[in-house]
Biopython code that builds the backbone (N, CA, C, O; Angstrom):
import numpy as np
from Bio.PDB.StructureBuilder import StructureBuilder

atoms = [
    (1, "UNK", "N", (7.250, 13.693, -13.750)),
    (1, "UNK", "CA", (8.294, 12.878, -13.183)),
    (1, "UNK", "C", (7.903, 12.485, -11.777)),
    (1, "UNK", "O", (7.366, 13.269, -10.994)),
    (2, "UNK", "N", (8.234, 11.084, -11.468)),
    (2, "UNK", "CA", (7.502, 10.821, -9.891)),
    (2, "UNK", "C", (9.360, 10.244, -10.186)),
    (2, "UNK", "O", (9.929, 9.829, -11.195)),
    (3, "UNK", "N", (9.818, 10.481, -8.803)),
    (3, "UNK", "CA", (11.531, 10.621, -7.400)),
    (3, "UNK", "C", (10.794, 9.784, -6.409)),
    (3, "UNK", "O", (9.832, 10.313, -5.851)),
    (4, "UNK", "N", (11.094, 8.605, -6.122)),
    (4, "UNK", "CA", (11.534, 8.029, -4.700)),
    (4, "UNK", "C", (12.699, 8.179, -4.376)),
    (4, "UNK", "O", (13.671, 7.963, -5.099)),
    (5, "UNK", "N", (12.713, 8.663, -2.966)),
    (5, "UNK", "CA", (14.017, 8.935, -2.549)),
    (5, "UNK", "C", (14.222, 8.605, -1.474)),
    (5, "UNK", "O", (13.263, 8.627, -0.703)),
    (6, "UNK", "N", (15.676, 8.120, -0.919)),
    (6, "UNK", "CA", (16.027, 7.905, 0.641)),
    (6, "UNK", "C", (16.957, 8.980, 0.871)),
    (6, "UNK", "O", (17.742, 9.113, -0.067)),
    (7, "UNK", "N", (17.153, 9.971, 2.038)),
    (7, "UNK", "CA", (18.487, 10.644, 2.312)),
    (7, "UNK", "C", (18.611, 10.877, 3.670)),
    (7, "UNK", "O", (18.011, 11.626, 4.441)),
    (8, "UNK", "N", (19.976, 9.674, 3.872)),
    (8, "UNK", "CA", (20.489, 9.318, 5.586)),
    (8, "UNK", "C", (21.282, 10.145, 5.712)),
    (8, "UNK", "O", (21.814, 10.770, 4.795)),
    (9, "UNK", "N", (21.490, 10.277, 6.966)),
    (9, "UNK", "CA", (22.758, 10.905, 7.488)),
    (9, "UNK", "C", (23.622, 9.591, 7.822)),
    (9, "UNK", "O", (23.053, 8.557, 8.170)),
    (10, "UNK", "N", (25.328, 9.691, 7.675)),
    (10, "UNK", "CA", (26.116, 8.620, 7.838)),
    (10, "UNK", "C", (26.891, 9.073, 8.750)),
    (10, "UNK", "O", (27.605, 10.061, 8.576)),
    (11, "UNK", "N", (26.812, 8.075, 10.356)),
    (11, "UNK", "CA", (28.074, 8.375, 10.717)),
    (11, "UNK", "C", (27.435, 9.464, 12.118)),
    (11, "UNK", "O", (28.070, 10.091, 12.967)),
    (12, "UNK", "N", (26.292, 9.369, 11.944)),
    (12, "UNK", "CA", (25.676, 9.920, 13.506)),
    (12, "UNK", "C", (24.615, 8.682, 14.263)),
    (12, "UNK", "O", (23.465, 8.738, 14.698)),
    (13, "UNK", "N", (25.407, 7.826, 14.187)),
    (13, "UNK", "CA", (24.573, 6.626, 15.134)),
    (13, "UNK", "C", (23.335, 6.271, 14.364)),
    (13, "UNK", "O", (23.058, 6.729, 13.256)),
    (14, "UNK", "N", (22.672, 5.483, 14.993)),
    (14, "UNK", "CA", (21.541, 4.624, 14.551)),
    (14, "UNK", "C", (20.213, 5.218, 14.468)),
    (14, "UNK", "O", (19.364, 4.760, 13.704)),
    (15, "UNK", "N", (19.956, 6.426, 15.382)),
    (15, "UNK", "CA", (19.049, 6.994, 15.089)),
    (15, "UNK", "C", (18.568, 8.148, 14.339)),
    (15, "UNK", "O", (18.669, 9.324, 14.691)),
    (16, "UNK", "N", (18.051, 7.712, 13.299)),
    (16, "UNK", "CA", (18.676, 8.943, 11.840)),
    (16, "UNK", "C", (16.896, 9.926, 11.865)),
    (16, "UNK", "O", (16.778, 10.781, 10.988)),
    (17, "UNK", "N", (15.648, 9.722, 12.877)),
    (17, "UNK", "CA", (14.707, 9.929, 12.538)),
    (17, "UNK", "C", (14.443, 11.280, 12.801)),
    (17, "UNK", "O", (13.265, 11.635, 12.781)),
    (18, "UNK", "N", (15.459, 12.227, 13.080)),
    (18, "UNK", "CA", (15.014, 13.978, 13.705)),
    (18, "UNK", "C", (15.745, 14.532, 12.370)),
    (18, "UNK", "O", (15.299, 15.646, 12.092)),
    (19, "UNK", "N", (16.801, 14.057, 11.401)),
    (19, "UNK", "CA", (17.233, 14.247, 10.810)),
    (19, "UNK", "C", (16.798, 14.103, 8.945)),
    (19, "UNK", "O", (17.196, 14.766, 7.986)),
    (20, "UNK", "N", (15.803, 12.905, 9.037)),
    (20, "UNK", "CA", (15.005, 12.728, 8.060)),
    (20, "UNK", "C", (14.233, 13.378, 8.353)),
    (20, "UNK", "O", (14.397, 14.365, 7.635)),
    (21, "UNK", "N", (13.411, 13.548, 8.969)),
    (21, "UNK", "CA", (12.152, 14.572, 9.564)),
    (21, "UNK", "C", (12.393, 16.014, 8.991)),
    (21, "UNK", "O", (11.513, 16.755, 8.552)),
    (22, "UNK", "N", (13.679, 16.273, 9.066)),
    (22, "UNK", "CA", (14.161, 17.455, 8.497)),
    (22, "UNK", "C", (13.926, 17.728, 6.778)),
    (22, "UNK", "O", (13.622, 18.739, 6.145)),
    (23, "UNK", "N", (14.169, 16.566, 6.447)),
    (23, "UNK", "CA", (14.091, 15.968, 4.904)),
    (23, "UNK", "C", (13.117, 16.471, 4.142)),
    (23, "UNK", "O", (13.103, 17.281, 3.215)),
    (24, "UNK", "N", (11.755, 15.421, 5.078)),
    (24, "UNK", "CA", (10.720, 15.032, 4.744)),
    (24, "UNK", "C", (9.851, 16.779, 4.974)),
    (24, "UNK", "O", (8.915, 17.216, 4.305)),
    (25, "UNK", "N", (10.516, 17.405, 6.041)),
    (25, "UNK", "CA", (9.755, 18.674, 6.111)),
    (25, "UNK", "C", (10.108, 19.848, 5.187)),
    (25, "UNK", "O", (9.580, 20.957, 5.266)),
    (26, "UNK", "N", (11.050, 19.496, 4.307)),
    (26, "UNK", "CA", (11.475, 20.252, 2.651)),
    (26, "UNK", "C", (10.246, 19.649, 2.059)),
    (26, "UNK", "O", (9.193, 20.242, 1.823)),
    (27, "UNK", "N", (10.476, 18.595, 1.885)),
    (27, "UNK", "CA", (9.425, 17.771, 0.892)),
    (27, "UNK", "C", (7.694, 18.122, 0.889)),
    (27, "UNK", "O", (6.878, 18.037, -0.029)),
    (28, "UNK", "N", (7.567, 18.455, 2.019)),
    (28, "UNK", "CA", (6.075, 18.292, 2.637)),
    (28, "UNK", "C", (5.456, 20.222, 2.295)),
    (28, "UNK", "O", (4.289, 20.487, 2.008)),
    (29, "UNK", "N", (6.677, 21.380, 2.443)),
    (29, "UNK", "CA", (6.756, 22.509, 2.157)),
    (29, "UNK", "C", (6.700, 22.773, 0.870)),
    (29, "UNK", "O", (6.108, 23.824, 0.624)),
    (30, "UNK", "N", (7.114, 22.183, -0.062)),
    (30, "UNK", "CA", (7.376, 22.062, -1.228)),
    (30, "UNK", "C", (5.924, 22.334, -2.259)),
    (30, "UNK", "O", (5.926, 23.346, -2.959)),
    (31, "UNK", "N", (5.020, 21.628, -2.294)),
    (31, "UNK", "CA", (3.720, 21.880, -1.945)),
    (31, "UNK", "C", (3.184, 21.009, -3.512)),
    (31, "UNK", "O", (2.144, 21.144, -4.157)),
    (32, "UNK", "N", (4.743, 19.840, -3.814)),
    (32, "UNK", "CA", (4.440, 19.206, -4.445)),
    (32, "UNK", "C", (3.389, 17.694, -3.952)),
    (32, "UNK", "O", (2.758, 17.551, -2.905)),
    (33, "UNK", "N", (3.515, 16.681, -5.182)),
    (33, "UNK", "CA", (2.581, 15.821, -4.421)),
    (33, "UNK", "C", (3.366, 15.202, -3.728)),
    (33, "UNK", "O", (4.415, 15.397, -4.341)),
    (34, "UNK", "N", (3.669, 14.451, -2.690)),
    (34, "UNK", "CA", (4.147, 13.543, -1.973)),
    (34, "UNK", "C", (3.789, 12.604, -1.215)),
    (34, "UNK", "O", (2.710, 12.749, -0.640)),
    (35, "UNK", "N", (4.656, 11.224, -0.952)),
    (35, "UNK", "CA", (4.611, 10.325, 0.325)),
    (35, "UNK", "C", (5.554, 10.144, 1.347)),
    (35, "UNK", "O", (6.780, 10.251, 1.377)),
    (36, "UNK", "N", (5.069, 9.973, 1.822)),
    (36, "UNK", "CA", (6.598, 8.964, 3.115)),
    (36, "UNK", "C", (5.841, 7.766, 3.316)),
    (36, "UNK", "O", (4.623, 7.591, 3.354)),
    (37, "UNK", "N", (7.019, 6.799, 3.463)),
    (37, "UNK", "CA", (6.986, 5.421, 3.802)),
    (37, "UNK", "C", (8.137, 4.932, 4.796)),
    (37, "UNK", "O", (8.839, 5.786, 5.337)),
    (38, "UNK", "N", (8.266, 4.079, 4.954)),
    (38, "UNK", "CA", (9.215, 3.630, 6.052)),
    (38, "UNK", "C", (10.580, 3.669, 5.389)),
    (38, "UNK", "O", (11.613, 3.891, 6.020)),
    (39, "UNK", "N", (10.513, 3.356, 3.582)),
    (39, "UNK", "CA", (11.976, 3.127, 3.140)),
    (39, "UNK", "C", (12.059, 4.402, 2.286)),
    (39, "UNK", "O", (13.162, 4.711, 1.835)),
    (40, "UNK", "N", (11.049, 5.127, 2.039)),
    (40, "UNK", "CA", (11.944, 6.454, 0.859)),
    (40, "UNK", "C", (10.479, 7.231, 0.591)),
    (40, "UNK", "O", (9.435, 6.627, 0.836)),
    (41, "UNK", "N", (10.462, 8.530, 0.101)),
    (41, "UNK", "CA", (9.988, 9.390, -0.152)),
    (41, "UNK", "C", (9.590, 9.646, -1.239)),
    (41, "UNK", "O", (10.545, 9.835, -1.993)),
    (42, "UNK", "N", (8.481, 9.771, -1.805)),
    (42, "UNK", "CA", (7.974, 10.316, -3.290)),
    (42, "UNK", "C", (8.026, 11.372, -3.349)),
    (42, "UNK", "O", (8.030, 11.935, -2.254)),
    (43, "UNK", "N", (8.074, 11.976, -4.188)),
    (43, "UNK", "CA", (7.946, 13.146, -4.787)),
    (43, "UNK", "C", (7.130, 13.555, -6.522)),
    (43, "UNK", "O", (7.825, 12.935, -7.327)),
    (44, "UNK", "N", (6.123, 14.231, -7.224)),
    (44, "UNK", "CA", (6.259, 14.428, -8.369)),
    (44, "UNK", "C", (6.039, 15.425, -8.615)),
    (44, "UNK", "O", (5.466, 16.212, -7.861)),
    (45, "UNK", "N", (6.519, 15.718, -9.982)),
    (45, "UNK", "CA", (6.109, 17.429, -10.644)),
    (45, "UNK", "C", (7.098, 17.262, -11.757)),
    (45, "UNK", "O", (7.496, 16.196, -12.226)),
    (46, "UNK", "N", (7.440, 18.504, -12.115)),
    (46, "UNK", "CA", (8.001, 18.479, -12.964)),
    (46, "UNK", "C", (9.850, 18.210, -13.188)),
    (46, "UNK", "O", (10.263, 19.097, -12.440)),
    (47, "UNK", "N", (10.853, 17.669, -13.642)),
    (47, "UNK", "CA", (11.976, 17.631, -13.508)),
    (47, "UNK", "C", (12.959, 18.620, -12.882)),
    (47, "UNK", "O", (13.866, 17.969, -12.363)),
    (48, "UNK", "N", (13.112, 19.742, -12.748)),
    (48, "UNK", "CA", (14.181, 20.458, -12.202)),
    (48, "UNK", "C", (12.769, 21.365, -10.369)),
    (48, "UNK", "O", (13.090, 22.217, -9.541)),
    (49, "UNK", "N", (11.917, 20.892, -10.462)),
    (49, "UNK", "CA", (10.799, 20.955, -9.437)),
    (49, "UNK", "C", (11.438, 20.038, -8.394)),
    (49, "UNK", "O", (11.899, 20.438, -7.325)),
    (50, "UNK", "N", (11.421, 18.807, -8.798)),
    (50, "UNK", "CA", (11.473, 17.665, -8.619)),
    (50, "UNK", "C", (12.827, 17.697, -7.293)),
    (50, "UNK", "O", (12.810, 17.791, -6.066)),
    (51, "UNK", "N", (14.157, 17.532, -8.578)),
    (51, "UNK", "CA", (14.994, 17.841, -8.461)),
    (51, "UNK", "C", (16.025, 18.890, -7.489)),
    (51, "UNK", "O", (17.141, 18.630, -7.040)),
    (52, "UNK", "N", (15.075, 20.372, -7.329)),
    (52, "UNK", "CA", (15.152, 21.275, -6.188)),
    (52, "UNK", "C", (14.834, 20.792, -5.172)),
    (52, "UNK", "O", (15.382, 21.248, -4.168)),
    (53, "UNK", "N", (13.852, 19.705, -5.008)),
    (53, "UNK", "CA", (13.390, 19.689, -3.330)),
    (53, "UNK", "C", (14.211, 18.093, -2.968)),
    (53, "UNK", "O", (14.260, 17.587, -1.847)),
    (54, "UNK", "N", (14.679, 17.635, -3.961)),
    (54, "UNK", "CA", (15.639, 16.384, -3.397)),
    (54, "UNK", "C", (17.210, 17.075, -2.812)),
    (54, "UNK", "O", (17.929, 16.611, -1.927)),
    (55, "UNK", "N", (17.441, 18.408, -3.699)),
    (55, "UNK", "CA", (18.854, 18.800, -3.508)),
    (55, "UNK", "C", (18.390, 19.815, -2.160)),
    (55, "UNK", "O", (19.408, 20.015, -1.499)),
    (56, "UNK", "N", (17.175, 20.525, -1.533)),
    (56, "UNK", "CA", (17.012, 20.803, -0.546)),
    (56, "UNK", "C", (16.783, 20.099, 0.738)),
    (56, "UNK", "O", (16.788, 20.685, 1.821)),
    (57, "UNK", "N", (16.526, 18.465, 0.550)),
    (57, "UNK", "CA", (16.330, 17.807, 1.383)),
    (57, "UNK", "C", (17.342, 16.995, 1.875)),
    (57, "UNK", "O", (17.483, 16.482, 2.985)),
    (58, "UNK", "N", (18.109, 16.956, 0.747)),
    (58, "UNK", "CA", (19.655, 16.515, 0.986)),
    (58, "UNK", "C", (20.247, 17.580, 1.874)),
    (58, "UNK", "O", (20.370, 17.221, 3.045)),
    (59, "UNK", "N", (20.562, 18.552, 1.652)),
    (59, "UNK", "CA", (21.220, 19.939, 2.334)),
    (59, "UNK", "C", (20.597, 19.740, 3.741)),
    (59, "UNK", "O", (21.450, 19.345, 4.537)),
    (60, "UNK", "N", (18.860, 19.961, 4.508)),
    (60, "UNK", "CA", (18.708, 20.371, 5.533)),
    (60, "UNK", "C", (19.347, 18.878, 6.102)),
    (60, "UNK", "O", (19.780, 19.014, 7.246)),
    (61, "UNK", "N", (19.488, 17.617, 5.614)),
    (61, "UNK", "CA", (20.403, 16.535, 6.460)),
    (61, "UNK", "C", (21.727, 17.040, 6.390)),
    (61, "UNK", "O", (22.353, 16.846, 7.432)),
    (62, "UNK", "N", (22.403, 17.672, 5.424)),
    (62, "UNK", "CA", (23.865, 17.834, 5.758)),
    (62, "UNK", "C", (23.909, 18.864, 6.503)),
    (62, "UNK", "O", (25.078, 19.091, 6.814)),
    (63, "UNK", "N", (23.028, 19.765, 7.038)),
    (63, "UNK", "CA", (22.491, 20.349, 7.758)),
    (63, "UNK", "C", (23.231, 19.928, 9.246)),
    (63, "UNK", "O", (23.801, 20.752, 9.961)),
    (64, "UNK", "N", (23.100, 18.461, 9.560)),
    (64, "UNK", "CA", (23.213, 17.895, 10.792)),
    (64, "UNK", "C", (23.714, 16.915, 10.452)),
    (64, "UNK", "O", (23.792, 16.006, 11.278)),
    (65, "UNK", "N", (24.170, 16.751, 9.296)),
    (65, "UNK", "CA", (25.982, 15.715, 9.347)),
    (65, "UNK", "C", (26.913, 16.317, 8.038)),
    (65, "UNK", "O", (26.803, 17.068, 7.069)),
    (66, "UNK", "N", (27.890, 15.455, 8.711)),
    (66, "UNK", "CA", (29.065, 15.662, 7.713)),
    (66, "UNK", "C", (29.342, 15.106, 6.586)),
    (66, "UNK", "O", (30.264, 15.322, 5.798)),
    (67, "UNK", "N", (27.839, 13.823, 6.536)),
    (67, "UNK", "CA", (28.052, 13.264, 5.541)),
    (67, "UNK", "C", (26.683, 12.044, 5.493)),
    (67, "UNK", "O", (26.385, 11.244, 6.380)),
    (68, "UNK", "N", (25.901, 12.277, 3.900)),
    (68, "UNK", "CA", (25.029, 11.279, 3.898)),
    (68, "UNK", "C", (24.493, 10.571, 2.969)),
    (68, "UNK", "O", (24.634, 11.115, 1.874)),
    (69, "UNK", "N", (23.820, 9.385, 2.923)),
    (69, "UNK", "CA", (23.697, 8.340, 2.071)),
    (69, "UNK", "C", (22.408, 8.851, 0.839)),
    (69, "UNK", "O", (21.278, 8.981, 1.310)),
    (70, "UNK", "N", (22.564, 9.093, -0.496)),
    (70, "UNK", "CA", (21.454, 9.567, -1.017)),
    (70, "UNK", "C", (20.949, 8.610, -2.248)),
    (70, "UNK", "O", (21.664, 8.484, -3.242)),
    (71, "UNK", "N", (19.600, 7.897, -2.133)),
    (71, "UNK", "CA", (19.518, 6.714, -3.375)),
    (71, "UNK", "C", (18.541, 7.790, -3.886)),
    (71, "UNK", "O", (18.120, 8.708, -3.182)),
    (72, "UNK", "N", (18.191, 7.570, -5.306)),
    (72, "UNK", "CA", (17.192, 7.879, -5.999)),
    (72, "UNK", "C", (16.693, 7.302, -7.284)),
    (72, "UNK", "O", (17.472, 6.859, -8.129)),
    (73, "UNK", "N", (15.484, 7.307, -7.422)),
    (73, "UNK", "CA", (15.003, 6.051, -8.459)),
    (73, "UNK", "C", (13.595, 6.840, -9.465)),
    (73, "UNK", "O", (12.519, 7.109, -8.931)),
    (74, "UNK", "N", (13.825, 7.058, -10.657)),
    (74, "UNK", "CA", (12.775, 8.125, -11.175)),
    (74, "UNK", "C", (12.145, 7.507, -11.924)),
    (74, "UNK", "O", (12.466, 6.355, -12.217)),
    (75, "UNK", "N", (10.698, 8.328, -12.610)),
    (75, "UNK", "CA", (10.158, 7.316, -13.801)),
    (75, "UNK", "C", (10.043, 8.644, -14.344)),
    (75, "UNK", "O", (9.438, 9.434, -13.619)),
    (76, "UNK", "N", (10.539, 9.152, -15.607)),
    (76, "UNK", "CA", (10.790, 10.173, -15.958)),
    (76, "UNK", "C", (9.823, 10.200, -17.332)),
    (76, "UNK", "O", (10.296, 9.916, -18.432)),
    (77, "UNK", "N", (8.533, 10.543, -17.160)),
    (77, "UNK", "CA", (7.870, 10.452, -18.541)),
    (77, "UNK", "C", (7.035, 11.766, -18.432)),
    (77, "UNK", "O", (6.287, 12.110, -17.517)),
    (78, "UNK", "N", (7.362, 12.448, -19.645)),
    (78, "UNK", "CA", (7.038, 14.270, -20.085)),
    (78, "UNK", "C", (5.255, 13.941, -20.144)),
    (78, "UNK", "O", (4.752, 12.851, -20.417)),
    (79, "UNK", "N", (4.696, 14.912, -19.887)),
    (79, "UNK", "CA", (3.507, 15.518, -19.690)),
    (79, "UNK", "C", (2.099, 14.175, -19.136)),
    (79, "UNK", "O", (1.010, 13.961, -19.667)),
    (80, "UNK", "N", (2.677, 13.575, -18.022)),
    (80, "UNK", "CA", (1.827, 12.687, -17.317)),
    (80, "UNK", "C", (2.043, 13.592, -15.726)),
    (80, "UNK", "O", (2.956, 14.059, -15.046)),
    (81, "UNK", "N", (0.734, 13.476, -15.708)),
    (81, "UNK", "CA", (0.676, 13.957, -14.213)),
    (81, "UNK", "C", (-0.467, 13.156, -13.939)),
    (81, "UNK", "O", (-1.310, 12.557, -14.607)),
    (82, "UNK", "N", (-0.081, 13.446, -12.070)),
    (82, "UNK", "CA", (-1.051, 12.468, -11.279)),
    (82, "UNK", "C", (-0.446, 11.018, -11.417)),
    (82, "UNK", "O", (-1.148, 10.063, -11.085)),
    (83, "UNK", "N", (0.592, 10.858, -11.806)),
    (83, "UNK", "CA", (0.818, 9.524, -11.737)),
    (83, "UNK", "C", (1.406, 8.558, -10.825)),
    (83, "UNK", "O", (1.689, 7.393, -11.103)),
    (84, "UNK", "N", (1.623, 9.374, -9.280)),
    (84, "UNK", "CA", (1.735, 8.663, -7.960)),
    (84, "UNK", "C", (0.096, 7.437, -7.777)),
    (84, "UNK", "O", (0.099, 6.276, -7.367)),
    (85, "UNK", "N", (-1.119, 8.284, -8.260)),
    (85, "UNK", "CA", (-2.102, 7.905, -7.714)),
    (85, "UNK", "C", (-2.615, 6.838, -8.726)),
    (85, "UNK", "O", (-2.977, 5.707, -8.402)),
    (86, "UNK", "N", (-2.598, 7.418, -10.192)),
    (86, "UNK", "CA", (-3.421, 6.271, -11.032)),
    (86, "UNK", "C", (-2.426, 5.080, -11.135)),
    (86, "UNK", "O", (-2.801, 3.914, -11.261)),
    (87, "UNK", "N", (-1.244, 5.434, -11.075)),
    (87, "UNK", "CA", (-0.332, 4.149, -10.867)),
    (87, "UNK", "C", (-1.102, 3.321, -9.783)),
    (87, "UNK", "O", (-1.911, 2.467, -10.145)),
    (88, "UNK", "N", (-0.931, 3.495, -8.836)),
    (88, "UNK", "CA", (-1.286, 2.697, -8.117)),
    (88, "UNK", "C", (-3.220, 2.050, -7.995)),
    (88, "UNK", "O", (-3.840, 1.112, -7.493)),
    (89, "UNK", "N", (-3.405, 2.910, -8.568)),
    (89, "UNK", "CA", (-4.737, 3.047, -8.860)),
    (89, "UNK", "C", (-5.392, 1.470, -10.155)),
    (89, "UNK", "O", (-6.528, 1.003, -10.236)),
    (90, "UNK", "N", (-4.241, 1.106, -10.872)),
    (90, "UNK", "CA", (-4.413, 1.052, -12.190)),
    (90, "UNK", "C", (-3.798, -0.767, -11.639)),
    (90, "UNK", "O", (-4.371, -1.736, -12.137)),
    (91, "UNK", "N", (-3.049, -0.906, -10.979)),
    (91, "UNK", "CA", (-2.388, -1.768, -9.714)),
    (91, "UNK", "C", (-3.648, -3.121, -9.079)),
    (91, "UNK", "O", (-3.781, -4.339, -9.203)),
    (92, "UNK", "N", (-4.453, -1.840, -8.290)),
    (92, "UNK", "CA", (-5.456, -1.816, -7.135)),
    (92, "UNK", "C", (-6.621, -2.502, -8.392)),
    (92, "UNK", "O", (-7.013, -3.642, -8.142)),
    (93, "UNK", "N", (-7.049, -1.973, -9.434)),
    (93, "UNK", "CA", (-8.037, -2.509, -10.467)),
    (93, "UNK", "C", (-7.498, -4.324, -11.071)),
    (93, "UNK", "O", (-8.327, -5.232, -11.136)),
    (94, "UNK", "N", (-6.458, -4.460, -11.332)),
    (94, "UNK", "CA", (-5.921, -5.707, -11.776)),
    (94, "UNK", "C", (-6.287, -6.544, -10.106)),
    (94, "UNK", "O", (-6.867, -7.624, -10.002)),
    (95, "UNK", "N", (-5.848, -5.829, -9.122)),
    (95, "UNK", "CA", (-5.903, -7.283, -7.709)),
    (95, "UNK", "C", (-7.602, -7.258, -7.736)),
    (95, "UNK", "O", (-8.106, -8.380, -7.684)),
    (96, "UNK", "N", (-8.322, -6.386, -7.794)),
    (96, "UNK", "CA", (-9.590, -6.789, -7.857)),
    (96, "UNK", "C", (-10.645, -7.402, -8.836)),
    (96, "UNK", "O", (-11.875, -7.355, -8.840)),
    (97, "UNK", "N", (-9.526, -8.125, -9.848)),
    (97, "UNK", "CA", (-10.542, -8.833, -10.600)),
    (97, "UNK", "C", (-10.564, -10.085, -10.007)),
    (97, "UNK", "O", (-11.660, -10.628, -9.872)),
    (98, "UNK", "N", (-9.087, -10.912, -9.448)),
    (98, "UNK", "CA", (-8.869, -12.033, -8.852)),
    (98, "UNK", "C", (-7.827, -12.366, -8.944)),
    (98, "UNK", "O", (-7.468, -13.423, -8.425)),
]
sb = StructureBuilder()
sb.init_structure("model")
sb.init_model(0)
sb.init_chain("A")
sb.init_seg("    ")
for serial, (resi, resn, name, xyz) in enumerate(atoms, 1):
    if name == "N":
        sb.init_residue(resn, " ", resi, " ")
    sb.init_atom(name, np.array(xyz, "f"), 0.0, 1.0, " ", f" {name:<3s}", serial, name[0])
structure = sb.get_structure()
């Protein structure tokens, strides 16, 4: 299973980046595969893997609010792994034919 995820805090001003940081440092502990990007977070492994470190990364933000914004978007297919990389991998081969 590869999780992109966003999780804001709502309702503590505009600068949400000590608070994602918090997020992203569940995610990064986790010792699954991951990214960060400017709009949301990967994650993959297995489903309730997965799943633990989105519901821990949610928590260390409610951590430091009372309340926050959580999207999530999965590609949920049983016994594929590595598929953050050959995805994109597989992407990267099609732009280089022309």
């Amino acid at each position: 299973m590869i999780a992109a995820f966003s999780v804001t805090p709502i309702g503590s001003g505009e600068e949400v980046g000590r608070a994602v940081a918090e997020a992203v440092r569940v995610v990064r502990a986790s010792g699954l595969p991951n990214e960060t990007t400017s709009m949301f977070t990967t994650v993959e492994g297995e489903w309730d893997e997965v799943m633990a470190v989105i519901k821990q990364a949610t928590d260390a933000v409610m951590a430091v609010s009372s309340r926050c914004s959580l999207v999530i978007k999965a590609d949920v297919r049983p016994g594929v792994s590595d598929g953050m990389t050959s995805k994109v991998a597989s992407v990267e081969r099609y732009l280089a034919e022309g």
